[in-house]
KOLFI-972436 format. One record per residue (C-alpha): x negated, y negated, z negated. Coordinates in pm, whole numbers, plus 32768, in hexadecimal, padded with zeros to 4 digits. Example, Ala and Ser with C-alpha at 12.3 -4.5 7.8 and 13.67 -1.06 7.14 Angstrom:
7B3281C27CF4
7AA9806A7D36
***
This chain:
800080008000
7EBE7F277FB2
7E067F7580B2
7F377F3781AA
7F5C7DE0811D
7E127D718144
7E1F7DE382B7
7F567D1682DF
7EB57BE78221
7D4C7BF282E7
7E267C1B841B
7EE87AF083C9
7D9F7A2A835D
7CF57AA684D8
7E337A1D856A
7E0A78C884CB
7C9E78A18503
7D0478F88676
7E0777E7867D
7D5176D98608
7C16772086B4
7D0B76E887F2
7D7975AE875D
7C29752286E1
7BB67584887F
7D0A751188E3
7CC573BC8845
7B6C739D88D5
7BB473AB8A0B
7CD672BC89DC
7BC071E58948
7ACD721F8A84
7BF971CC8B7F
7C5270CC8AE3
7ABE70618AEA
7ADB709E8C52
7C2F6F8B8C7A
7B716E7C8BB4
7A3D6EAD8C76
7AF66E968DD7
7BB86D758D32
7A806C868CE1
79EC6CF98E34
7AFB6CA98EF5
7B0E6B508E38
799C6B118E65
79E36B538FB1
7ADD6A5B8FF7
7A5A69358F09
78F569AD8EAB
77DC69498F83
77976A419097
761B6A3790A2
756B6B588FC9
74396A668F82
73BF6A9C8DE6
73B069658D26
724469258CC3
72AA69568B23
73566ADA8BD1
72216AFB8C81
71486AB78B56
721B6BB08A9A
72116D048B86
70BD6D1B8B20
71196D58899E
71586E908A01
701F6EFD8AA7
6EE86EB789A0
6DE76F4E8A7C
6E586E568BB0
6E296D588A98
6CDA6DCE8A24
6C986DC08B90
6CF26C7B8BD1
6C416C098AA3
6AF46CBE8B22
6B1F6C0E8C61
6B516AA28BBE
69F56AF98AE6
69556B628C34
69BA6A228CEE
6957696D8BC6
681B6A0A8BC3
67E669B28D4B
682F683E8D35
6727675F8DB5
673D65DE8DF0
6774653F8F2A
673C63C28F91
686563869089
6994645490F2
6ADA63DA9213
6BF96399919C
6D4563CA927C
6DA662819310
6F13621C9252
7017616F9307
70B9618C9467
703862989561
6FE261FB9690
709661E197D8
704562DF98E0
6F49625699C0
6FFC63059AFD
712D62409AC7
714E610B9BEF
70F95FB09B46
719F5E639BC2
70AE5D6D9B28
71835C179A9D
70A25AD69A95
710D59ED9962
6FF958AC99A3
70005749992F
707255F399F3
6F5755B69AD8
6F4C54399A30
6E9D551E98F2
6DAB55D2997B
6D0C545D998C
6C2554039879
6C2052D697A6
6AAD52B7985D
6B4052969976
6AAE541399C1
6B86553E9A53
6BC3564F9959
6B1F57BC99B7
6C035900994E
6B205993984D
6C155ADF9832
6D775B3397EA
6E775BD19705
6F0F5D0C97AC
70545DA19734
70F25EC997E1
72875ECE97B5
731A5FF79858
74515FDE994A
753B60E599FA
75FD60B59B46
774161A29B5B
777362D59C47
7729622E9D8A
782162DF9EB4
781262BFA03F
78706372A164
779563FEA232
782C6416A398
77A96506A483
77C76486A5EB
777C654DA70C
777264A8A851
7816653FA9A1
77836530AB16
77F36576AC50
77D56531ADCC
78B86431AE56
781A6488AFC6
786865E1AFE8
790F662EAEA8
780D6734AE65
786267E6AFF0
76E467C8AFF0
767568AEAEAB
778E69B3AE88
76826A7BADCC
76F1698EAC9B
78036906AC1A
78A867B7ACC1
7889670EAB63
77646720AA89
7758670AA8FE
765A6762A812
76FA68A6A744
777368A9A5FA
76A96876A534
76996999A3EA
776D691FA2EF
77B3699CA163
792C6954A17D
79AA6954A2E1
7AE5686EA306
7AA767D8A19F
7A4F6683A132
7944673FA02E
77EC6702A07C
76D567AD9FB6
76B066AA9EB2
781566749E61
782867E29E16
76F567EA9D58
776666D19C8D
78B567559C34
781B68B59C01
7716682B9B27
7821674D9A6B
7913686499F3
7814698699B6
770568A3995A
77B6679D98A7
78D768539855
79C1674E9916
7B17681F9968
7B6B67B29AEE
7CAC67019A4A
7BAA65E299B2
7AD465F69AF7
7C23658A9BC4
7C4D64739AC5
7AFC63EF9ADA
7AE564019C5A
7C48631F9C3B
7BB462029BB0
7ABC61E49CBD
7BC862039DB8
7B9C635A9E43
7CBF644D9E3B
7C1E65C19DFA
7D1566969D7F
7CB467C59C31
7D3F68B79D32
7C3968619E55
7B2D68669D71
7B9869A09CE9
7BBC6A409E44
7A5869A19EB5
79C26A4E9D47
7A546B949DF0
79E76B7F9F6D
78A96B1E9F11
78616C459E34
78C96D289F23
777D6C959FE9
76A46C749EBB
76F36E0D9E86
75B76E8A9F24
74D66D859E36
757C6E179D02
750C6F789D9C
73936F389DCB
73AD6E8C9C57
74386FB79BDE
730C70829C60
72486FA29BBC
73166FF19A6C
728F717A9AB6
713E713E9ADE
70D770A4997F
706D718F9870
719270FA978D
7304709597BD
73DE700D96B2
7553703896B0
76776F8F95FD
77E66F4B963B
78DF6E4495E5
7A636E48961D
7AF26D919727
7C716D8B979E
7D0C6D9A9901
7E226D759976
7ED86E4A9AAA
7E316F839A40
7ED870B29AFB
7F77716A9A20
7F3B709A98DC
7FEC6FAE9828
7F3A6E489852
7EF66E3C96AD
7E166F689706
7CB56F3F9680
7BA96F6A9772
7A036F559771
78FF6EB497FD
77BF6F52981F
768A6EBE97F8
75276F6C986D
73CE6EA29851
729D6F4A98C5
71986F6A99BB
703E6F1999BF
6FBA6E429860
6F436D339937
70B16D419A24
71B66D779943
73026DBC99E6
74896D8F997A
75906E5C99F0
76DA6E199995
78246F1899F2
797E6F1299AA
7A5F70559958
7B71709298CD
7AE6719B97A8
79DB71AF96C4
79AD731796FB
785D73A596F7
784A73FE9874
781E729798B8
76C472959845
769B73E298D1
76E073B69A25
7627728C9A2A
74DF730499CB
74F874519A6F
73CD74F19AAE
72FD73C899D3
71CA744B98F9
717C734897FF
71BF72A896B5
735C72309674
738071459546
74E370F894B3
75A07103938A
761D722592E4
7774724293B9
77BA739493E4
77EF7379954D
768773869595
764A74CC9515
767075A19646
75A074A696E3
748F74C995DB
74AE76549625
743C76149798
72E476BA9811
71D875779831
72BE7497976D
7241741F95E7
7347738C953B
72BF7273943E
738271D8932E
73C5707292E4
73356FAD9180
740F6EA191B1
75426F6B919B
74B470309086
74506ED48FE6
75D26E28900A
76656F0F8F32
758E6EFC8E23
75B86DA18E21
77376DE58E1B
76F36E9C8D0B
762E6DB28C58
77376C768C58
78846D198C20
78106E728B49
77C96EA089D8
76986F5B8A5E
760A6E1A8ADB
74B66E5F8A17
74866FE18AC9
74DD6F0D8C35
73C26E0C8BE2
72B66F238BB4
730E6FBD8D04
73226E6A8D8A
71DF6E338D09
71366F3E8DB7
71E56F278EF6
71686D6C8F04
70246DF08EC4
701F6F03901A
70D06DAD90D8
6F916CD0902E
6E886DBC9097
6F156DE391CF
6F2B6C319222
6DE86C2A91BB
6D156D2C9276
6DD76CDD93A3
6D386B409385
6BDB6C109366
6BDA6C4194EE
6B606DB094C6
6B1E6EAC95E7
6C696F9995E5
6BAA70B3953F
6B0C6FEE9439
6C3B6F5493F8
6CE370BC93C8
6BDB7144930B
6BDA6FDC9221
6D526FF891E3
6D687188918E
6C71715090AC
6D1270378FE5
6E8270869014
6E7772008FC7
6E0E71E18E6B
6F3F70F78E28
700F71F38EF8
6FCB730F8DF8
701872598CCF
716771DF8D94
71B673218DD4
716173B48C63
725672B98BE2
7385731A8CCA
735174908C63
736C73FC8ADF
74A873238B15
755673EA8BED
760474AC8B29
760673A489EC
76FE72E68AE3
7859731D8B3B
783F73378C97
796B726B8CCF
78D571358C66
784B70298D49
76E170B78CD4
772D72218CDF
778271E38E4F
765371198E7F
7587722C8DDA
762B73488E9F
760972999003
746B725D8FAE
746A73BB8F33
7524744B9060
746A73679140
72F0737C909B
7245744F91CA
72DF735392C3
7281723D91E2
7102727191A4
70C372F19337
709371899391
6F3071A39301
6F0D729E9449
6EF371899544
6E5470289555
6F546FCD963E
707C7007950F
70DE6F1B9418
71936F5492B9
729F6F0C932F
738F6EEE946F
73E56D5B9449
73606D2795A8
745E6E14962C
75506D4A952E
75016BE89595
753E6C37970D
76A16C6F96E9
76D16B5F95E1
77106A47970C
78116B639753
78CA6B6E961C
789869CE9605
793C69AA9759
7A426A9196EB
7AB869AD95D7
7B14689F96EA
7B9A69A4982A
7C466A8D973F
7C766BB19837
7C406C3499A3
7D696C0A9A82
7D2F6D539B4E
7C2C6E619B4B
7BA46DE19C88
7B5F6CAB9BD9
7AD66D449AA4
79E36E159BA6
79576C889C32
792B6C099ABE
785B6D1F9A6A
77AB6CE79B9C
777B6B6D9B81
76FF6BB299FC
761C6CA59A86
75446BBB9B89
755C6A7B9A93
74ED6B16996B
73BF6BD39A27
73546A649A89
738169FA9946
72876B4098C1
71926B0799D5
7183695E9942
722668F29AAB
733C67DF9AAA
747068849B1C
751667709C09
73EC67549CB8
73AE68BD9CFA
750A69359D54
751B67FB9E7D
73D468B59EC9
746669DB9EF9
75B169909F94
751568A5A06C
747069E5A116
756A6AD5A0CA
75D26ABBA22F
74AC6AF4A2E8
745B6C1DA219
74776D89A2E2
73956E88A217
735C6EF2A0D5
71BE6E53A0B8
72986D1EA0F9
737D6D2F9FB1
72286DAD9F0F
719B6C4F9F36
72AA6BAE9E89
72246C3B9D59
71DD6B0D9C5F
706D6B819C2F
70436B769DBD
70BA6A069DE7
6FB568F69DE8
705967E19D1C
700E66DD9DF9
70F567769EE1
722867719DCC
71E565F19E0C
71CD65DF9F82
733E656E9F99
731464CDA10F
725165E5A18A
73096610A2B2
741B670EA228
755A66F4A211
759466B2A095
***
């Protein structure tokens, strides 16, 4: 009877220990999820009304380091050593404060402000000599000049025999048309160019364009320029080709992807959400940007674009890149900067601000290492050799202290995330020390399609695919000018000046902005028809 009442009893106690051990986890992870909604909450608000820059304070700078002593003893041992190495000097230069000057290749009109002629007399009686002058340089700008070019072309013929005496030609002679970018169109080379350059440059929707060309009298409707951005793409098709072999040949490519919407999708409703695709590689000294539209972010797109490439890829941690990654010759390489953001996430909305400032910590110093070997002007494989050495030791310790916090935080946090995409990441992470040609991080790749995503703000959306297909097109030419330090108006009249007199491939090839002397992207009365 005893014994059968103890078994109930210990039963009953097993049974309560059960239950609130399911409450006690029950209410933990009502405490982590609600963690989780706070965390989104202040994000989302810092988002909105915070400031969007991830840029330390000097005071959270000076901090990180409290939780590193032997970077501090370090830094110390360096300050003795430069103490130690200081030696007097007599003179040093100084940067000039004030105003930069004027560039010396702008056109000058010079204005003469003299005295009466009765006071360059002397009381002597004497004429006064000019001993010098004060020179002041005020700058001036004269608006969008416009003409018309009119293209005249004489007709002959025989009043004798009305051309009875040559039937071998025709009775009336002309000189043939001559090769034009936009047959039956007003649009001339430069107008294009400048309207081109003013929306995907500028980020000037065509709307604002039609408004400004009002006020200086000329009617140009959004929809011609729209239709001209189209046509002329179609032409420009085999330049983004050769560029895109250029893309290929480099021994890295970045990749990265914003969204984009478009209306007049077949088959989708126009709030769909479509991508734009951004690839930047080629050779380090002739860096090429490729932009392309579609309307998925599914892994293929990457895929099919660099079938058949054998080098390094560097993104961010987006899943969609994985079968790329898993591609014979390809070497997929991770991205700091992404790694970096969400610590800093971490840091200014968690309670676990102090564990985000020690990875923070390390990852400034890989980013500081980097800045400053790459000022050193080192041969590539010094430079390599330099940076394993310096970075990998930091690396290690990085990597020791994921494996300890890992599980110490719930991973539903804003640093348990942060941890878990560095962990899952970490091979892709460290392989930029493979290359001289790779960087931390991918913000090259970023800051290409940023005029994208800034234009966006202003256009809002795509009003067909076809028109989507030209943007991306248009992006893709200006901002491999822009990489390659070549002014963008000037080099797309340069092209579409000879856009119609080019036949072959070589041609297109030569429109590359590393094969353009820039003395030609100046020649604006050369003879062509801009």
């Amino acid at each position: 009877m005893i014994r059968r009442m103890t078994a109930d009893h210990e039963k009953e106690l097993h049974e309560l220990q059960d239950t609130l051990q399911k409450e006690r986890n029950e209410r933990i992870e009502h405490q982590n999820k609600a963690l989780e909604y706070f965390e989104e909450l202040q994000l989302m608000r810092r988002r909105l009304f915070g400031r969007s820059a991830e840029r330390l304070s000097e005071e959270e700078r000076k901090q990180l380091w409290l939780f590193n002593e032997a970077e501090l003893i370090i830094a110390s041992e360096q300050k003795v050593e430069k103490e130690e190495e200081r030696v007097p000097v007599r003179a040093h230069t100084r940067v000039k404060r004030g105003r930069k000057p004027l560039p010396e290749d702008l056109p000058r009109v010079e204005v003469l402000h003299d005295i009466p002629e009765e006071e360059k007399i002397c009381g002597c009686g004497q004429r006064l000599q000019r001993i010098g002058a004060d020179t002041c340089e005020k700058l001036e700008i004269i608006p969008a000049q416009v003409r018309v070019k009119r293209h005249i072309r004489p007709k002959y013929a025989c009043k004798a025999c009305e051309g009875s005496g040559d039937e071998e030609k025709p009775a009336v002679r002309i000189a043939p048309i001559f090769p034009q970018l936009l047959p039956k169109s007003i649009a001339t080379p430069s107008l294009v160019a400048y309207i081109i350059t003013a929306k995907f440059c500028d980020g000037l929707p065509f709307y604002r364009q039609e408004k400004q060309f009002q006020r200086i009298g000329i009617d140009i409707c959004r929809q011609d320029m729209a239709n001209w951005s189209i046509r002329v793409h179609r032409r420009v098709d085999p330049l983004l080709s050769v560029m895109r072999e250029q893309i290929r040949r480099g021994p890295t490519v970045g990749i990265d992807e914003t969204r984009v919407q478009v209306l007049n999708e077949p088959g989708r409703p126009n709030t769909s959400q479509s991508y734009m695709w951004v690839f930047r590689g080629g050779m380090p000294e002739h860096r090429v940007v490729e932009y392309q539209y579609h309307p998925t972010r599914s892994g293929k797109v990457p895929l099919e674009y660099l079938s058949g490439y054998q080098g390094y890829v560097q993104s961010d941690g987006y899943e969609g890149y994985e079968e790329l990654g898993r591609q014979p010759g390809v070497i997929p390489v991770g991205c700091w900067a992404h790694s970096r953001r969400k610590y800093y996430e971490a840091k200014v909305v968690s309670k676990y601000s102090e564990s985000a400032d020690e990875a923070l910590a390390w990852i400034d110093k890989i980013f500081e290492i980097e800045r400053k070997l790459r000022a050193q002007d080192l041969a590539p494989e010094q430079f390599a050799a330099t940076r394993r050495e310096q970075v990998s030791p930091l690396l290690e310790q990085l990597r020791s202290w994921l494996e300890i916090k890992k599980p110490q935080v719930p991973p539903s946090t804003l640093l348990g995330k942060a941890i878990k995409y560095s962990w899952d990441e970490w091979d892709k992470l460290e392989r930029y020390l493979d290359s001289p040609f790779l960087r931390p991080d991918n913000n090259a790749c970023e800051q290409a399609i940023r005029p994208f995503v800034v234009g966006r703000k202003a256009w809002l959306f795509s009003g067909s695919p076809v028109g989507a297909t030209a943007s991306a097109g248009w992006y893709s030419i200006i901002e491999t000018a822009k990489s390659n330090s070549v002014e963008p108006y000037l080099y797309l009249r340069y092209v579409l000046s000879r856009l119609p007199e080019s036949e072959n491939p070589e041609d297109y090839r030569m429109f590359l902005p590393w094969n353009i002397e820039k003395d030609s992207l100046l020649d604006f009365e050369s003879g062509h028809l801009f």
